[in-house]
C-alpha positions in Angstrom: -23.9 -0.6 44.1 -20.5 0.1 45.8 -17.1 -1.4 43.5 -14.9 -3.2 45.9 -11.1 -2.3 45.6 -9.2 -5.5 46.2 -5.7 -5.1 47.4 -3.0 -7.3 48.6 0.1 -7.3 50.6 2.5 -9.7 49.9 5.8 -10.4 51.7 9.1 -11.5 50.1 7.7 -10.3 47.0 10.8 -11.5 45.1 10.7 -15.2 46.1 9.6 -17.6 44.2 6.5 -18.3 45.5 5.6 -14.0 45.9 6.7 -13.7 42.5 4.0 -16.5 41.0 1.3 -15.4 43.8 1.7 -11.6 42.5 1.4 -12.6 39.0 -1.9 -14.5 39.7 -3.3 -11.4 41.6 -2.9 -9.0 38.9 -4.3 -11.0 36.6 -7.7 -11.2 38.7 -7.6 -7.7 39.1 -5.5 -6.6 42.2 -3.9 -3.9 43.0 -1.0 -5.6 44.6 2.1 -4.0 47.0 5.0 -6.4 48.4 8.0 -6.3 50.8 11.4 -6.9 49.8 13.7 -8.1 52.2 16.6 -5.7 52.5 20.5 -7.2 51.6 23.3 -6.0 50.2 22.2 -7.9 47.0 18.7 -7.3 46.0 17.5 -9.7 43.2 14.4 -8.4 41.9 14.7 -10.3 37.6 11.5 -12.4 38.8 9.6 -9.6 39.3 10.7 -6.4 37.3 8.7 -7.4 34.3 5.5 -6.8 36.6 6.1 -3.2 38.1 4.5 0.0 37.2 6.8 3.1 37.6 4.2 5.5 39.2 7.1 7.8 41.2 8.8 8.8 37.5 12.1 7.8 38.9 13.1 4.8 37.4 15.8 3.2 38.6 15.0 2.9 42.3 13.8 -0.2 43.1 12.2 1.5 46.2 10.0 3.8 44.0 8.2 0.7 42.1 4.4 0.4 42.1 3.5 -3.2 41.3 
């Protein structure tokens, strides 16, 4: 018996609505990646209790494994 790996992609990850759907995937057990829209202001306080630091650069937003 083979494990499926579920993974998901989500877009505007720091919306509102990317913010809620990536909580609910991680707490089914996805590995889950998103897209942030790039501006000269990046608000990511919806989201940054959520990521995982794989890179060991903290501090770059860029770097973040969610």
């Amino acid at each position: 018996m083979t494990s499926t790996r579920k993974v998901a992609l989500i877009t505007g990850i720091t919306g509102q609505d990317g913010s809620y759907l990536t909580e609910l995937l991680l707490t089914k057990g996805y590995e889950v990646n998103g897209l942030i829209r790039r501006s000269s202001n990046i608000n990511t306080q919806r989201i940054n209790h959520m990521y995982i630091d794989e890179s060991g650069l903290a501090g770059k937003f860029g770097q973040k494994c969610f």
